[in-house]
N, C-alpha and C positions, 0 to 999 in steps of 0.2 A: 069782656065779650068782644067779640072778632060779628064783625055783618061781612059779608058774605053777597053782591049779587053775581049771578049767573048769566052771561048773555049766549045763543039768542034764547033761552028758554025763558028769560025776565022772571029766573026765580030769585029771590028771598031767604039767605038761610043767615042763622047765626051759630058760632061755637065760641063753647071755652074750651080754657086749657090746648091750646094749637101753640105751640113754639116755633116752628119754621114754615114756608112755602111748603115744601116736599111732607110734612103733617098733613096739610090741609089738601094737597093734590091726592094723597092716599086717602083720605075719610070722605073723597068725592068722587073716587072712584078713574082718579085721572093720570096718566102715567105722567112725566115730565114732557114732553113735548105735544101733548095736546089741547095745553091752555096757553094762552098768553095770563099772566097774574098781575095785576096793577093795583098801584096803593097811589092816589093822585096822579100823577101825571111820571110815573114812575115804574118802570119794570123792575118787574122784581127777579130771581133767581133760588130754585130752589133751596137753597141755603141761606135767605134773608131770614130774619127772625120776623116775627109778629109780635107787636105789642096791643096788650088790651086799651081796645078803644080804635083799633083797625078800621076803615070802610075799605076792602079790597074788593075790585070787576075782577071776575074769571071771563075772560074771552075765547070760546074751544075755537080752536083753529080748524077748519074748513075746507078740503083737498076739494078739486073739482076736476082734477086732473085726468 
């Protein structure tokens, strides 16, 4: 099981079965460059894998431009 929080909506999701970043940017509806994806203190890319037992922040990135 992969947890999942979302900022700034401070949601809560969990998945199984997610193998890579670029899995889980798709099943959130997120292209590659509109999250940042973090696993501790760590960026990720979407080609890292996910292991079960993940906590990964989705942080969407935020144009104000």
């Amino acid at each position: 099981m992969i947890t999942v929080f979302i900022e700034p909506d401070n949601q809560s999701l969990s998945f199984e079965k997610l193998n890579t970043v670029l899995m889980l940017q798709k099943r959130l509806g997120l292209r590659v460059n509109d999250a940042l994806v973090i696993r501790g203190t760590e960026l990720l890319t979407p080609d890292c894998k996910l292991e079960d037992g993940d906590h990964i922040r989705i942080r969407k990135v935020v144009s104000t431009g």
